[in-house]
N, C-alpha and C positions, 0 to 999 in steps of 0.2 A: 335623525334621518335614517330610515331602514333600506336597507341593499339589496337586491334581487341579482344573485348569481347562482350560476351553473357550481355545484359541490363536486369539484372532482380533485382528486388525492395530488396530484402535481401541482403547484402552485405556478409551475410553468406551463404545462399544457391549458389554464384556465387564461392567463395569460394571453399565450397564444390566439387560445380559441376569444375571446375578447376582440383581440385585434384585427381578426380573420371579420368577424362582426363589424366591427370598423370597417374597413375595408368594403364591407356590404353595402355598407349604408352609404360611404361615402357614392360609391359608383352607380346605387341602384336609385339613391335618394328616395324611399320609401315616405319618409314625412320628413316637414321642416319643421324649426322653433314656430311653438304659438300652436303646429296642428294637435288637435286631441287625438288620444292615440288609443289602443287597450293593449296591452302584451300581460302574456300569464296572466289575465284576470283583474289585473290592476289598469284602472284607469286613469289617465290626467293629459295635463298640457304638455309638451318639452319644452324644457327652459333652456337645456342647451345638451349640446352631445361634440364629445372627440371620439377621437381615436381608441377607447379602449372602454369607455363609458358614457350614459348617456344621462338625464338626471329628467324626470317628469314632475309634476306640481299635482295633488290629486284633488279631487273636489274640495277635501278636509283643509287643502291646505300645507297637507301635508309634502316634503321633498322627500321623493324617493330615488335614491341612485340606484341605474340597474344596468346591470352586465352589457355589453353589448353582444357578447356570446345569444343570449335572450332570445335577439333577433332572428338567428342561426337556429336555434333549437327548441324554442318555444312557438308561441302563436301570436302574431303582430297584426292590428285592425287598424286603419289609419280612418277616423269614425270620421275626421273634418271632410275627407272625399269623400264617404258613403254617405254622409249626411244622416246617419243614425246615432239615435239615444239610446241609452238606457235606462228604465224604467225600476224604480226599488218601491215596492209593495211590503210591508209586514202582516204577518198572520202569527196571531195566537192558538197553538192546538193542544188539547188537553193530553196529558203524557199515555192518556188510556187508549189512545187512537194507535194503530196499528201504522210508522211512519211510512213505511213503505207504499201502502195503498193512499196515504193523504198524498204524498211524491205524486205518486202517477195520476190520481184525480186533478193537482194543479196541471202536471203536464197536458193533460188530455182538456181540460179546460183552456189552457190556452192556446192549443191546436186547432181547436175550437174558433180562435180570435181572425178575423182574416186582417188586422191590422198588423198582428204579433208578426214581427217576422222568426223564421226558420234557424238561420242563422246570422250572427252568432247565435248558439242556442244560449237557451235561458239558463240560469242556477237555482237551487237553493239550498238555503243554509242557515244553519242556525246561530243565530246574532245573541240567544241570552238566556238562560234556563229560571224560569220561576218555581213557586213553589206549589202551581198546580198544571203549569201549562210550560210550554216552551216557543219561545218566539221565532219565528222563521223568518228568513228576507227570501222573497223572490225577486230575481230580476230578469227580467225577457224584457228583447231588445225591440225599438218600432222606429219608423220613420220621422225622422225631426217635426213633420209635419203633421202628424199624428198623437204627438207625446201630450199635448195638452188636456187631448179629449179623453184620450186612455189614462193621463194621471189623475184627472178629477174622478172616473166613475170605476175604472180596471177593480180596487182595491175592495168596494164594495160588491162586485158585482160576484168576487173571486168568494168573499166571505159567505155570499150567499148563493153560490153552489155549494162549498163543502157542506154550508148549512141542509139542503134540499138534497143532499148523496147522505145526511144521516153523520157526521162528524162531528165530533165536541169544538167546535171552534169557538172560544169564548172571546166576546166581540170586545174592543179596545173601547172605550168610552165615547170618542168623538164620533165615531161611524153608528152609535145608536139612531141620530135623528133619521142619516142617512137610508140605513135599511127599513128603516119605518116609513119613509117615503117611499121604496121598491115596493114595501108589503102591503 
């Protein structure tokens, strides 16, 4: 199980600030057990929450315990009210590519989307280095209702911009038939 807490030199002011967190939550009830939630970037269910920690389930499965402090000083989305998903896209880019300029062509591509929504804003990042390319995960966020349409065709449609902006994007296997049907 991995932990997400605030790093601060007093083992009593994290303490503290923990329970001050508690205290938050208890009086503001931002999410219940069962809501999916996002804080700091990490997403899942709550399984359960006291007074000084709260403990989520992540898609993986994974139990993550995390601070309640978290709540206090990081970024909290209660995604069950908003009724948003999050969308995960991979892309392959050739390490010859300048990353800076692929960055801002996905972004400006999905500015592009009127499904995408704004915020939360989207990420990327790199999930795995090859031996000629590197793999990216984007994730930009849409509306529950929207998730279906955007994860069947979003991935392809992503690869075939960077393709038409001139980027080494070496396509993953499965999405061959795919783009073949766009072209």
């Amino acid at each position: 199980m991995r932990t997400i807490t605030h790093k601060m030199k007093e083992p009593f002011l994290s303490s503290l600030f923990n329970l001050s967190g508690g205290i938050f939550l208890k009086t503001l009830k931002p999410f219940k057990k069962g809501d999916f939630i996002e804080v700091n970037g990490e997403i899942g269910s709550v399984t359960s929450s006291n007074w000084t920690r709260s403990e989520i389930k992540t898609i993986d499965g994974e139990t993550i315990e995390v601070g309640n402090a978290q709540f206090l000083l990081g970024t909290l989305n209660n995604l069950s009210d908003k009724n948003i998903i999050r969308l995960e896209l991979k892309l392959n880019i050739s390490y010859s590519e300048n990353m800076t300029e692929v960055k801002q062509s996905i972004y400006d591509f999905l500015k592009g989307y009127s499904n995408i929504l704004k915020s939360p804003k989207s990420k990327i990042t790199v999930t795995k280095l090859h031996k000629n390319h590197v793999e990216l995960k984007v994730a930009p966020w849409c509306l529950l209702d929207h998730f279906l349409e955007l994860d069947y065709k979003l991935e392809t449609a992503l690869y075939q911009h960077l393709l038409n902006k001139g980027f080494n994007a070496p396509v993953k296997e499965e999405l061959f038939s795919e783009i073949r049907e766009i072209a």
